[in-house]
C-alpha positions as CSV (number, residue, x, y, z in Angstrom):
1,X,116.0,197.1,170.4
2,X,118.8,198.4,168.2
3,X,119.8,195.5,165.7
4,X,123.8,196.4,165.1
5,X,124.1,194.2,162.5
6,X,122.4,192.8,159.1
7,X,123.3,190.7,156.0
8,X,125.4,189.7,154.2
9,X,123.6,191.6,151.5
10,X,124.7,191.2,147.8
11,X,127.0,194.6,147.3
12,X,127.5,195.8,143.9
13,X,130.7,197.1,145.0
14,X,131.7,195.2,147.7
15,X,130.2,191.4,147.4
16,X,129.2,190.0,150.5
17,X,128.7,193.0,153.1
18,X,128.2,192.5,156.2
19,X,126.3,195.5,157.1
20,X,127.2,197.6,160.9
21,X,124.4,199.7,161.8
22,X,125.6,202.0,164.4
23,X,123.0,204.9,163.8
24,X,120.0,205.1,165.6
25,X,116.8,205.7,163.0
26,X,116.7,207.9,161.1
27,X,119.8,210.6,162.9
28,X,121.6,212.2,159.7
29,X,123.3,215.4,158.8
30,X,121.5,215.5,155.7
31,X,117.7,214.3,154.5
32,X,118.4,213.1,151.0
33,X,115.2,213.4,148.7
34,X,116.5,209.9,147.3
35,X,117.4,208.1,150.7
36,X,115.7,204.8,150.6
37,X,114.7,204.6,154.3
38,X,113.0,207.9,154.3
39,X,113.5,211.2,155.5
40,X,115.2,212.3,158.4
41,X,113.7,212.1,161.6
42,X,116.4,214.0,163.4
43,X,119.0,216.6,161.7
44,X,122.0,216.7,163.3
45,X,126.0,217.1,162.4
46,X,127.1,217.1,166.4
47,X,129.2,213.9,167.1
48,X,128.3,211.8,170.2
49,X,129.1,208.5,171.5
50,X,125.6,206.8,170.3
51,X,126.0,202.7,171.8
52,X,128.6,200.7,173.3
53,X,131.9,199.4,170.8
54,X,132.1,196.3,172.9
55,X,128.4,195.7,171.8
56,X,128.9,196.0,168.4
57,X,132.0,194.2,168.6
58,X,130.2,191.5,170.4
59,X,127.1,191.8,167.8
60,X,129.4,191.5,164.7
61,X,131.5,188.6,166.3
62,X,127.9,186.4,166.8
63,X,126.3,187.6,163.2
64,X,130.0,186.3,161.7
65,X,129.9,182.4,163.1
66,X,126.0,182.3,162.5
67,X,127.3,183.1,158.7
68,X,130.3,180.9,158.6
69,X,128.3,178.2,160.5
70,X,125.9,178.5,157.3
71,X,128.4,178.0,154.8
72,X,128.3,182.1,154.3
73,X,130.7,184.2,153.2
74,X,131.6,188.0,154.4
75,X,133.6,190.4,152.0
76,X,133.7,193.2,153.8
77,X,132.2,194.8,157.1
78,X,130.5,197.8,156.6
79,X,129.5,201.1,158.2
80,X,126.0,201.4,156.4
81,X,123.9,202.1,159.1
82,X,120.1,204.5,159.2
83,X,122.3,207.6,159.2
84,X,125.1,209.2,158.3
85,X,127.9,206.9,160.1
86,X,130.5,209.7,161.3
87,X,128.2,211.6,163.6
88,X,129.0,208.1,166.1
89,X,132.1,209.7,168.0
90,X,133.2,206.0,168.8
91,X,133.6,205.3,165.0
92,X,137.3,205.2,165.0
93,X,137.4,202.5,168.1
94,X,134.4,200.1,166.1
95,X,136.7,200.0,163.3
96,X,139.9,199.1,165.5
97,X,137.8,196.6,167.3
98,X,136.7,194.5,163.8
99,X,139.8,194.5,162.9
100,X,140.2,191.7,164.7
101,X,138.1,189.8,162.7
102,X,140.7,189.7,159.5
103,X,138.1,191.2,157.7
104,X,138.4,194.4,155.3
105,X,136.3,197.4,156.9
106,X,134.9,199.8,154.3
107,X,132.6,202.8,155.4
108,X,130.2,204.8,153.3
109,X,129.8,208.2,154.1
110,X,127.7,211.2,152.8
111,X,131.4,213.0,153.4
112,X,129.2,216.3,155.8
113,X,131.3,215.9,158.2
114,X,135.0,215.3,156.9
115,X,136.0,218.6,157.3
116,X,136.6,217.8,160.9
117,X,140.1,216.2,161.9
118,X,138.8,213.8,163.9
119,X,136.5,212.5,161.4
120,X,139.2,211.9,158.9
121,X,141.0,210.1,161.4
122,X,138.3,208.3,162.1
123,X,138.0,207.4,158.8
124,X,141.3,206.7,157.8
125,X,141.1,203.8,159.9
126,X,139.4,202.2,157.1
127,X,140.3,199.7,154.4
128,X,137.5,200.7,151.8
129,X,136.1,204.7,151.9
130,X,132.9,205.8,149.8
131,X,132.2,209.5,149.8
132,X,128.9,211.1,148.1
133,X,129.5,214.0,145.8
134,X,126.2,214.9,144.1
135,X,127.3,218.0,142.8
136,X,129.6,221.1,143.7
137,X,126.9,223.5,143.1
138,X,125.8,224.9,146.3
139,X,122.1,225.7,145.4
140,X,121.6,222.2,143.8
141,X,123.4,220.8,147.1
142,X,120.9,222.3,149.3
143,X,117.8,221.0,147.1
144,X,118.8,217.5,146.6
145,X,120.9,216.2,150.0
146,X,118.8,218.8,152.3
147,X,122.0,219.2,154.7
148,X,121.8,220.7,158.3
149,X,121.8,224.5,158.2
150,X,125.3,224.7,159.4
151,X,126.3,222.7,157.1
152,X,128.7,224.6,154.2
153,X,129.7,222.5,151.0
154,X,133.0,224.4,150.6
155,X,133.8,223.1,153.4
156,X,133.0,219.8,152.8
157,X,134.6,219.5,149.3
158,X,137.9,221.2,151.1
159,X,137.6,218.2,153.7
160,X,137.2,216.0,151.0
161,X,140.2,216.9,148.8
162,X,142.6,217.2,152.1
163,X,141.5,213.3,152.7
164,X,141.9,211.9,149.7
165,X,145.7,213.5,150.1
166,X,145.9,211.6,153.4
167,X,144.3,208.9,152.7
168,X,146.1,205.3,152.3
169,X,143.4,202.8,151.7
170,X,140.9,202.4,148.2
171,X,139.2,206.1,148.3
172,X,136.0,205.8,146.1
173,X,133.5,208.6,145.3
174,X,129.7,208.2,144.6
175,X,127.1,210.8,142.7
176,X,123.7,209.9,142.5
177,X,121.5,211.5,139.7
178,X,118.2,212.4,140.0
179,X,116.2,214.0,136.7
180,X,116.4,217.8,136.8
181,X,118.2,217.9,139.1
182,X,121.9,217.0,138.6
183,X,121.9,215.8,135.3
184,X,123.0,218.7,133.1
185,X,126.4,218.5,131.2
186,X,127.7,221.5,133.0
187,X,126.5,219.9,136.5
188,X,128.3,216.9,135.2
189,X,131.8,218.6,133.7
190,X,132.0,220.5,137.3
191,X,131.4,217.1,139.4
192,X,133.9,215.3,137.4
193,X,136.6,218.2,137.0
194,X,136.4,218.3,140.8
195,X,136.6,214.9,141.5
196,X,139.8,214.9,138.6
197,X,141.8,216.6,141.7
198,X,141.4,213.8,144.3
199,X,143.2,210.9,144.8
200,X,141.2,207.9,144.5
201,X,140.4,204.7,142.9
202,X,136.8,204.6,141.4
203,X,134.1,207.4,140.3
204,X,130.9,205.2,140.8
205,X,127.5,206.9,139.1
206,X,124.2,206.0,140.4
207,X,120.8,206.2,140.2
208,X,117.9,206.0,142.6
209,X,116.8,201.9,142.1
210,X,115.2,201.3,145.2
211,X,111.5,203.6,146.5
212,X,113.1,207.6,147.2
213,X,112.1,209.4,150.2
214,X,110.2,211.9,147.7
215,X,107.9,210.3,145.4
216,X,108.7,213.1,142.7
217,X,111.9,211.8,142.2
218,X,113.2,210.7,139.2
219,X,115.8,208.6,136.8
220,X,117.1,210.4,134.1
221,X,116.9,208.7,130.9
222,X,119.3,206.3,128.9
223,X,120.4,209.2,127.1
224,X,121.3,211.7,130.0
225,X,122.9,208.7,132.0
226,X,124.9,208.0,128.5
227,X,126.1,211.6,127.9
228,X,127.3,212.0,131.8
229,X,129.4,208.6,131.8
230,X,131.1,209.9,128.8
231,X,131.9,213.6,130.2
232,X,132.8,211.1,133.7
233,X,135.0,209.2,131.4
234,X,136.9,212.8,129.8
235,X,137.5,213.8,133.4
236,X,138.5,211.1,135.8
237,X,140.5,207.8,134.9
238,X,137.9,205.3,136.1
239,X,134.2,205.3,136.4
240,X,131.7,203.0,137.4
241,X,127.8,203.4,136.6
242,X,125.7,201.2,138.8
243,X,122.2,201.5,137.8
244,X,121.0,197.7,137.9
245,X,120.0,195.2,140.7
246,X,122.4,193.8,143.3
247,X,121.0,190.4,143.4
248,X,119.2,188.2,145.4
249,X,121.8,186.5,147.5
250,X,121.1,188.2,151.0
251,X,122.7,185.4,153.6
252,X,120.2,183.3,155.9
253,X,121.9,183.5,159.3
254,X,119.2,181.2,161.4
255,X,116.6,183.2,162.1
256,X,113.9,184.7,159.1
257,X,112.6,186.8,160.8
258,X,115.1,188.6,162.7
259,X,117.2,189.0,159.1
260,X,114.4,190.0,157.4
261,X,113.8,192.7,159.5
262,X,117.6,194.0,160.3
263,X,118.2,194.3,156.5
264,X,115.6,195.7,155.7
265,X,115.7,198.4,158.5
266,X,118.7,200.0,156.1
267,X,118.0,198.0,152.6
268,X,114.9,197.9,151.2
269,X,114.1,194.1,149.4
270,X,112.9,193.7,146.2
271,X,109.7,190.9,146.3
272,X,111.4,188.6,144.4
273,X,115.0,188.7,146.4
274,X,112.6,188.1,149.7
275,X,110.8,185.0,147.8
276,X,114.3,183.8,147.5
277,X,115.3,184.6,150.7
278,X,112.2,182.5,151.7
279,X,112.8,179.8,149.8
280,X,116.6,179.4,151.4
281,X,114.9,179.7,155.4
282,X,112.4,176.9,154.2
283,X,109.8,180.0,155.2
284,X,106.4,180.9,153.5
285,X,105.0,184.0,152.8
286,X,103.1,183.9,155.4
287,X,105.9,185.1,157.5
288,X,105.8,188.1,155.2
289,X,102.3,188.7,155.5
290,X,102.4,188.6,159.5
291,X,105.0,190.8,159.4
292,X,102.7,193.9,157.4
293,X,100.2,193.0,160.1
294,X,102.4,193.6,163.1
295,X,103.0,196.6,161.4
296,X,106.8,195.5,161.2
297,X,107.1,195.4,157.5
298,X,105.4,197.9,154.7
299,X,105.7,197.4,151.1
300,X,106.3,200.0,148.1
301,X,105.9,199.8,144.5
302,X,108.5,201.4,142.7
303,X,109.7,201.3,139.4
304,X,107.1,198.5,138.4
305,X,108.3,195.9,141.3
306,X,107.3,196.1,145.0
307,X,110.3,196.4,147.7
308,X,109.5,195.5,151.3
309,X,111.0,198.3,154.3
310,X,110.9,198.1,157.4
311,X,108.7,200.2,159.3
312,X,110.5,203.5,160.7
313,X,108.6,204.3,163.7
314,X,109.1,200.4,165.2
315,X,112.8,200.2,164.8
């Protein structure tokens, strides 16, 4: 059964994010080799009404009294789902439908589709919009985010830049850097000289920090990561690098279980965020160690700690 909705998880950007998941596994216009859930089952960049709004309306609405009932708090609610969020055709109506809750709606998207009008309307529908932009360069493009073979990035950047025109709500942009990849200071100075010309609020860098779909990727070092925020910093009037840990205050909503498994169907947990996680269910670790067994849960070491995702083929 499709879980709609998981968290609040601790958002480095956002807070408390209470995390729509209206992608079924794993569905994507692209198959980045640093997604965190894997790579992608099923490429695809055609839009089609995927589930119900009414049930995620009604599957947001329960998640946000179990969390208020707990003393939680929700920031935002966000499109975050296994996929790449626009390729739902009911987007658009999800968002209109949580408005209702008074709650700010942000969406991240990996921008493939945006040249399309009636995904920028979709989108514009939004409080809070996060589009990647790993590099301009078409050949690095097609080695790091693995797009659909109809894909084009000149059309995507052209999508890009005619939203942020349109745009009314906080437009923020999001490069992930992976060692040999993107981290040259030309790849860098054309990134940021591009993302000069848009209209938005916040350049955020990042770096792979939970296990990659590819094993052989890569963090650059201190120095690389140094020398790009500073060329970032030339370019574009406010940047962000986000290259440490979230936190550890993912929201019990009632059951341990259950949130266990729906956040970490699209967010990976590090060991000691699910010991704490335990800890505030009154749970043991037992419950984690049932879940391997089932074949619910698997865990990966990376980067000298172990994270715990949820199995792909049993969503």
């Amino acid at each position: 059964m499709q879980s709609f909705v998981f968290g609040p998880i601790p958002s480095r950007r956002l807070g408390q994010s209470l995390g729509v998941n209206n992608i079924p596994p794993k569905v994507c216009s692209y198959s980045c080799v640093y997604c965190q859930i894997g790579r992608t089952d099923l490429l695809r960049i055609d839009r089609a009404p995927l589930y119900s709004p009414e049930a995620i309306y009604k599957a947001v609405h329960d998640k946000i009294e179990a969390v208020y009932a707990g003393g939680g708090n929700i920031d935002y609610i966000t499109f975050v789902p296994d996929g790449e969020p626009t390729l739902d055709k009911n987007l658009g109506r999800e968002i209109e439908l949580l408005r209702r809750f008074g709650i700010r709606i942000a969406v991240i998207t990996n921008a493939s589709l945006i040249s399309m009008k009636d995904v920028r309307n979709d989108l514009s529908k939004a409080d809070w919009v996060s589009l990647k932009i790993d590099t301009t360069d078409e050949a690095t493009w097609r080695k790091i985010n693995r797009p659909h073979s109809r894909l084009q990035l000149h059309d995507i950047l052209e999508g890009i830049t005619g939203f942020s025109r349109e745009f009314t709500g906080e437009l923020m942009t999001e490069t992930m850097l992976i060692a040999g990849l993107n981290d040259t200071d030309d790849q860098a100075k054309n990134i940021a000289t591009y993302i000069k010309s848009l209209r938005h609020r916040i350049a955020y860098i990042l770096v792979p920090t939970r296990p990659p779909a590819e094993p052989d990727v890569k963090i650059p070092d201190e120095r690389s990561l140094a020398q790009i925020y500073h060329i970032f910093e030339e370019h574009v009037p406010k940047v962000e690098l986000l290259i440490g840990y979230e936190g550890n205050e993912f929201a019990y909503t009632g059951n341990a279980e259950s949130d266990i498994l729906s956040i970490t169907a699209v967010h990976p947990m590090r060991e000691d965020a699910v010991r704490a996680f335990l800890k505030k269910s009154g749970k043991k670790w037992s419950l984690i160690q049932n879940l391997i067994k089932k074949g619910l849960l698997i865990k990966i070491p990376y980067q000298g700690k172990n994270y715990y995702l949820r199995k792909l083929r049993e969503r």
